[in-house]
C-alpha positions in Angstrom: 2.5 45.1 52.0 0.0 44.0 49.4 -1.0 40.4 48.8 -1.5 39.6 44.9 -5.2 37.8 44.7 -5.4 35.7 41.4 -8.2 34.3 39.8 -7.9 30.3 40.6 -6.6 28.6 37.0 -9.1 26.4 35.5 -7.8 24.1 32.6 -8.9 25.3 29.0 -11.8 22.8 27.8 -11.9 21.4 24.6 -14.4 23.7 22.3 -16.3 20.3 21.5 -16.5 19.6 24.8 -19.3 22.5 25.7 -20.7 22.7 22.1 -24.6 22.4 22.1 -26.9 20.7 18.9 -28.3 24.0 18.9 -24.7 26.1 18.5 -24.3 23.7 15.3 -26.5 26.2 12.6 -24.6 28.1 10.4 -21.5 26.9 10.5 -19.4 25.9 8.2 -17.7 22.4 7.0 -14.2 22.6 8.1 -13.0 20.9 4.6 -13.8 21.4 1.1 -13.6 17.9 -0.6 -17.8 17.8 0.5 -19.4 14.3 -0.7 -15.7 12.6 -1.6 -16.6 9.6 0.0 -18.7 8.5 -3.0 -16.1 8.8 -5.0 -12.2 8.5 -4.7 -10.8 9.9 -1.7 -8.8 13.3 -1.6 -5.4 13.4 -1.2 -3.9 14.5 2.2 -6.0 12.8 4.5 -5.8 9.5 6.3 -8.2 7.0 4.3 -10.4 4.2 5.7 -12.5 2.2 4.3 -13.9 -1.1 6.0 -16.7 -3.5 4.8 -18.5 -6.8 6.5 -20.7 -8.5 5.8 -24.0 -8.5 8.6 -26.2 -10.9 6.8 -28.3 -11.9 4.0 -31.4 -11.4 2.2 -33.9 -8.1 1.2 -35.4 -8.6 4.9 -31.7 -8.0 6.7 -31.4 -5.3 3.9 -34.6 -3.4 4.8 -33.8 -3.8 8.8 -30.1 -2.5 8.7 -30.3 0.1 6.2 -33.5 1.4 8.0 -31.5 1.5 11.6 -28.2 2.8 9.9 -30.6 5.7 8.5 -31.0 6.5 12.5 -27.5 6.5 12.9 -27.4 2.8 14.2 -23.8 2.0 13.3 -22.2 4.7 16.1 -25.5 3.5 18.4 -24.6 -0.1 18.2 -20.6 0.8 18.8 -22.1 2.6 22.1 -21.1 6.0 20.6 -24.1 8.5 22.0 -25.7 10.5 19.4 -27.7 13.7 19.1 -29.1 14.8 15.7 -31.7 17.4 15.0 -33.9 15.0 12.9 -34.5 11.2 13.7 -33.0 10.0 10.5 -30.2 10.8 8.7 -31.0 13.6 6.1 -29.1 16.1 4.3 -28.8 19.0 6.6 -29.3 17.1 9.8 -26.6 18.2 12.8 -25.1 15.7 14.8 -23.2 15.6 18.0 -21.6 12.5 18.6 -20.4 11.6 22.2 -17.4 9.9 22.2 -16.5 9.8 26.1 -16.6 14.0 27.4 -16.1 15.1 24.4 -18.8 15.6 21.4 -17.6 15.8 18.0 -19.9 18.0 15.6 -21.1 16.9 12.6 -23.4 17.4 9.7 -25.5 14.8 7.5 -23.7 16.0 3.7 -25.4 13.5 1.2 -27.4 10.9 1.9 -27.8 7.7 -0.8 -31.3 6.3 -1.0 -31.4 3.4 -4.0 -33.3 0.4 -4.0 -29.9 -1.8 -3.1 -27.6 0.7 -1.2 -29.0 3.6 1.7 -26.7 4.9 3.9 -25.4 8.4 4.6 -22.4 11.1 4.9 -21.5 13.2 7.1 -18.4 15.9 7.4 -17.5 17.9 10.3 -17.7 21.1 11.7 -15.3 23.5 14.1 -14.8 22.2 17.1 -14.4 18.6 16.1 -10.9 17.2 16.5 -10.1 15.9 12.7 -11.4 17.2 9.5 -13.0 15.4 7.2 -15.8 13.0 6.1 -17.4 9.3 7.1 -19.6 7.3 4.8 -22.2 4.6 7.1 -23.4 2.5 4.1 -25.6 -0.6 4.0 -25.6 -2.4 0.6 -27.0 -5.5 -1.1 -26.1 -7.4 -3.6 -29.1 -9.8 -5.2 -26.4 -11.9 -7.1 -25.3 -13.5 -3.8 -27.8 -12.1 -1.6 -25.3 -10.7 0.8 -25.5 -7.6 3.0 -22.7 -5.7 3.6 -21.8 -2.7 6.1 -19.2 -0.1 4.8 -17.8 2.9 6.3 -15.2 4.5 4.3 -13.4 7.5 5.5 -10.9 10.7 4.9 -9.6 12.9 8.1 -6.4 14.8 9.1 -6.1 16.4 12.5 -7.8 19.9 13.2 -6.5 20.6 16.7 -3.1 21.0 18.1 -4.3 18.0 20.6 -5.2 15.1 17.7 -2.3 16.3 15.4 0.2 15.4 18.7 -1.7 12.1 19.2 -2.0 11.3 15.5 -0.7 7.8 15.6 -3.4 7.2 19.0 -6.2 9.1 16.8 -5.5 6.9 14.0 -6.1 3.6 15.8 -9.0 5.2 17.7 -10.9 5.2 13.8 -9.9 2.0 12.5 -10.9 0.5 15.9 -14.4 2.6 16.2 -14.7 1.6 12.7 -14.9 -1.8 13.2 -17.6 -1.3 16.2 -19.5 0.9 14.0 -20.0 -2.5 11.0 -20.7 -5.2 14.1 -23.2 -2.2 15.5 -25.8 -3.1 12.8 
């Protein structure tokens, strides 16, 4: 008699869950709506956009614009961040940490004017929706408000967020909302 030796089964792991900042080069968006969030979203994705306002005055302007340019909106929501430049700049990869798993991105367009700075970026294989985030810090001299925006556009890209859709939905809106008190 024979005894049948198998390998022990390890659980499959997540493609973003191994990906390095250095595996990020070459490849390629995973939608083709690039730089939609400046204008109006595509059709066929969940849309988000929030605003609040985080303060007033050029000085609050200059501070928060200049920390969301080093990706301070996932920072302050606790989110850990790689990226392979210290600011945000068209080109940049990013692997955001959200728990074990790290979603890559890259920086798609990035808006440097004298009353709004922020940045986009879209995402790449690997990460669990498709689509594209806006961090934007604006200011309006009328009324001398600053205001944090994020606006959105994602649909599920693995089996795993397409079955927990409703749960991946909430998980934005609500990281969304960390993202504008992060600044």
């Amino acid at each position: 008699m024979f005894a049948v030796v198998t390998a022990p089964t390890v659980p499959a792991r997540c493609e973003a869950e191994s990906v390095k900042l250095s595996d990020l080069t070459g490849r390629p968006l995973t939608y083709p709506e690039v730089g939609a969030t400046a204008g109006p979203l595509p059709p066929g994705y969940r849309h988000l956009r929030r605003t609040r306002r985080i303060g007033q005055g050029r000085t609050r302007f200059e501070q928060a614009a200049g920390d969301g340019m080093r990706f301070g909106m996932l920072r302050g929501a606790g989110v850990r961040v790689e990226a392979t430049t210290p600011t945000a700049d068209v080109g940049t990869e990013v692997l955001v940490h959200l728990g074990p798993v790290a979603a890559p991105c890259r920086v798609v367009y990035v808006v440097d004017e004298p009353d709004r700075r922020g940045f986009a970026y879209g995402t790449l294989p690997g990460h669990a929706v498709s689509g594209e985030e806006l961090f934007m810090v604006r200011y309006d001299p009328g009324t001398d408000a600053v205001v944090a925006e994020v606006v959105a556009f994602s649909r599920s890209a693995t089996w795993w967020s397409r079955l927990g859709s409703p749960v991946t939905s909430l998980f934005q809106r609500l990281i969304a909302g960390r993202y504008l008190r992060g600044l």
